[in-house]
C-alpha positions as CSV (number, residue, x, y, z in Angstrom):
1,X,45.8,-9.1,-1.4
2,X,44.6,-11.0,-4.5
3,X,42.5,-12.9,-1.6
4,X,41.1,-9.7,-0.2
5,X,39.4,-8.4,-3.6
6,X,38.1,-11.5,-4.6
7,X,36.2,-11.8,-1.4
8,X,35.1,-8.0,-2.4
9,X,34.3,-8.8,-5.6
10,X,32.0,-11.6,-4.6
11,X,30.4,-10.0,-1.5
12,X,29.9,-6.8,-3.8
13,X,28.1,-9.3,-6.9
14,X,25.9,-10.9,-4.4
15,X,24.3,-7.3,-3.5
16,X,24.0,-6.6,-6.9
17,X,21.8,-10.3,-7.2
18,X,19.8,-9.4,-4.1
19,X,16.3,-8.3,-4.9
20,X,15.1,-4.8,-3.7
21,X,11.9,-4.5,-2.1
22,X,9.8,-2.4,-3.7
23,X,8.3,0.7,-1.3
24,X,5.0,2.5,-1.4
25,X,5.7,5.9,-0.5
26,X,1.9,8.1,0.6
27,X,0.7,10.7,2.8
28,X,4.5,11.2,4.1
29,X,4.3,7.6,5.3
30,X,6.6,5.0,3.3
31,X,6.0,1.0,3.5
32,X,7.9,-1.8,2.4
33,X,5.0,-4.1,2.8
34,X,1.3,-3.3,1.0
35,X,-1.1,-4.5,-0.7
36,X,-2.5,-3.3,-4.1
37,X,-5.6,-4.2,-5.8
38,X,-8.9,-2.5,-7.2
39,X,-12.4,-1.9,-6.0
40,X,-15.0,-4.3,-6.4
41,X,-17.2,-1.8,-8.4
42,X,-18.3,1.5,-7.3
43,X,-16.6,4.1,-5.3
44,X,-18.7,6.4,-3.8
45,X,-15.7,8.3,-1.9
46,X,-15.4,8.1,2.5
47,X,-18.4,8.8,4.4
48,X,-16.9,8.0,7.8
49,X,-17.2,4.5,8.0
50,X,-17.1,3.3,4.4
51,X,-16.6,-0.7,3.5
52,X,-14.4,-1.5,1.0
53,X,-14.9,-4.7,-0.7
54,X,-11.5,-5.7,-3.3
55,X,-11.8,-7.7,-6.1
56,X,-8.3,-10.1,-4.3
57,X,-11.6,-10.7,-1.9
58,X,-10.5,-8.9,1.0
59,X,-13.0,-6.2,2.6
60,X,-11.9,-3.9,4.5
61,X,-13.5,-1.0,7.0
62,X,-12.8,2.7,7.0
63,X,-11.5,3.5,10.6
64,X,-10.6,7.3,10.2
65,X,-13.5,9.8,9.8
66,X,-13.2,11.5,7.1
67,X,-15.9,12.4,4.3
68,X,-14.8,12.9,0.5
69,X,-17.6,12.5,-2.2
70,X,-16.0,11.3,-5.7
71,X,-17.1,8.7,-8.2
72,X,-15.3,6.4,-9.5
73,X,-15.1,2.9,-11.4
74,X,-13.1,0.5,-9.7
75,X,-10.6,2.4,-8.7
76,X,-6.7,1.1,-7.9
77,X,-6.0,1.2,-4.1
78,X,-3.2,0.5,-2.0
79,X,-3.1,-0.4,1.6
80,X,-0.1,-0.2,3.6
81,X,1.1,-0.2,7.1
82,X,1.5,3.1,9.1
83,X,2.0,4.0,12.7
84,X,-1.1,3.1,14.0
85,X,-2.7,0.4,11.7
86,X,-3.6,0.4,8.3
87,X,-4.2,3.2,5.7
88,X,-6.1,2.8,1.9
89,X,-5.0,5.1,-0.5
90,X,-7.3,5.4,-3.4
91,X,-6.8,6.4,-7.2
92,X,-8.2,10.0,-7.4
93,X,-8.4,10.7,-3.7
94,X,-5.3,12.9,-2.3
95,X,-6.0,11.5,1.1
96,X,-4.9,7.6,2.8
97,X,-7.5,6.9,4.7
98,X,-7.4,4.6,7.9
99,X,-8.5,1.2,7.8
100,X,-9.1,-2.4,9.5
101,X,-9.2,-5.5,7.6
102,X,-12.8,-7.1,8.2
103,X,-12.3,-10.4,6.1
């Protein structure tokens, strides 16, 4: 018995060590695995096939149409896996947008 809970107590300690992965949770779609980052300057909003440039270098391509005029100064985003590809969400926008990674 003594045997029993020590194995317990172990196993249940070593869950208690383990990391939890942090989960981005937009437009009813949650990700364990994203990427967050700012605009390299100026956002202008979606105008159907908006590029994106980041400032971790990546650039990235707007993929769903949608067209949303808003200014902003770069703006936080965060891109994350959905069903079908990628989606941006941007600070100020309500709507995660679809995207490909071009670089």
């Amino acid at each position: 018995m003594r045997k029993y809970l020590l194995h317990v107590l172990i196993i249940s300690f070593v869950f208690l060590l383990t990391p939890t992965v942090q989960v981005a949770t937009y437009a009813g779609i949650t990700s364990d695995v994203y990427i967050e980052s700012r605009i390299n300057g100026e956002f202008e909003g979606w105008d159907g096939d908006t590029i994106i440039k980041l400032m971790n270098g990546q650039i990235w391509q707007q993929t769903e149409y949608y067209y949303y005029y808003t200014y902003s100064y770069m703006p936080k985003v965060i891109i994350f896996k959905s069903d079908y590809g990628y989606k941006m969400k941007v600070d100020g926008v309500d709507k995660a947008i679809g995207v490909i990674r071009l670089k």
